[in-house]
N, C-alpha and C positions, 0 to 999 in steps of 0.2 A: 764377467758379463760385458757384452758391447756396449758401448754408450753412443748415440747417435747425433750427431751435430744436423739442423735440415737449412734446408734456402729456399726460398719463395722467387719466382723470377718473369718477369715481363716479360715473353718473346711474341717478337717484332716478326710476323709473315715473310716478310723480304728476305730476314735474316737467322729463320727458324735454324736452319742444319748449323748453320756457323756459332750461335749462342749456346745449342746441347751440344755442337762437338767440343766447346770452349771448357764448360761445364766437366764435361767427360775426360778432359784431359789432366783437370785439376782432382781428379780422383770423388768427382761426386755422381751418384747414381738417379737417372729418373724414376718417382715413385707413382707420378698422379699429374695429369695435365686436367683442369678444370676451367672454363668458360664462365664467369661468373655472368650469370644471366642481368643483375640492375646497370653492370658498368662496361660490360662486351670486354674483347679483349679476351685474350689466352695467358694464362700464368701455369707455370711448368713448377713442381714441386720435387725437390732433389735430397738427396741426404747420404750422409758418408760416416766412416766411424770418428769418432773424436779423438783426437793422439792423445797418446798416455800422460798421465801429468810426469816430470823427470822427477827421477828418485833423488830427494835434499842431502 
């Protein structure tokens, strides 16, 4: 079964493409962008799978 590592991340309008291509480059997927309505603001939600633990 997959195990999922996730990130929560602040992007910046100015700098929206270059923080999901940074993202995407490190092997993590966009799931969900949400505007939290009390604090404004855009936070982008990613996740990837977890590396295997190495066998002892």
């Amino acid at each position: 079964m997959t195990k999922w590592e996730y990130a929560s991340v602040p992007i910046i309008p100015h700098a929206a493409q270059e923080i999901l291509n940074n993202w995407g480059e490190d092997g993590w997927e966009l799931v969900a962008v949400f505007t939290p309505p009390d604090v404004g603001g855009v936070v982008a939600y990613f996740k990837r799978p977890k590396p295997s633990p190495e066998p002892s």
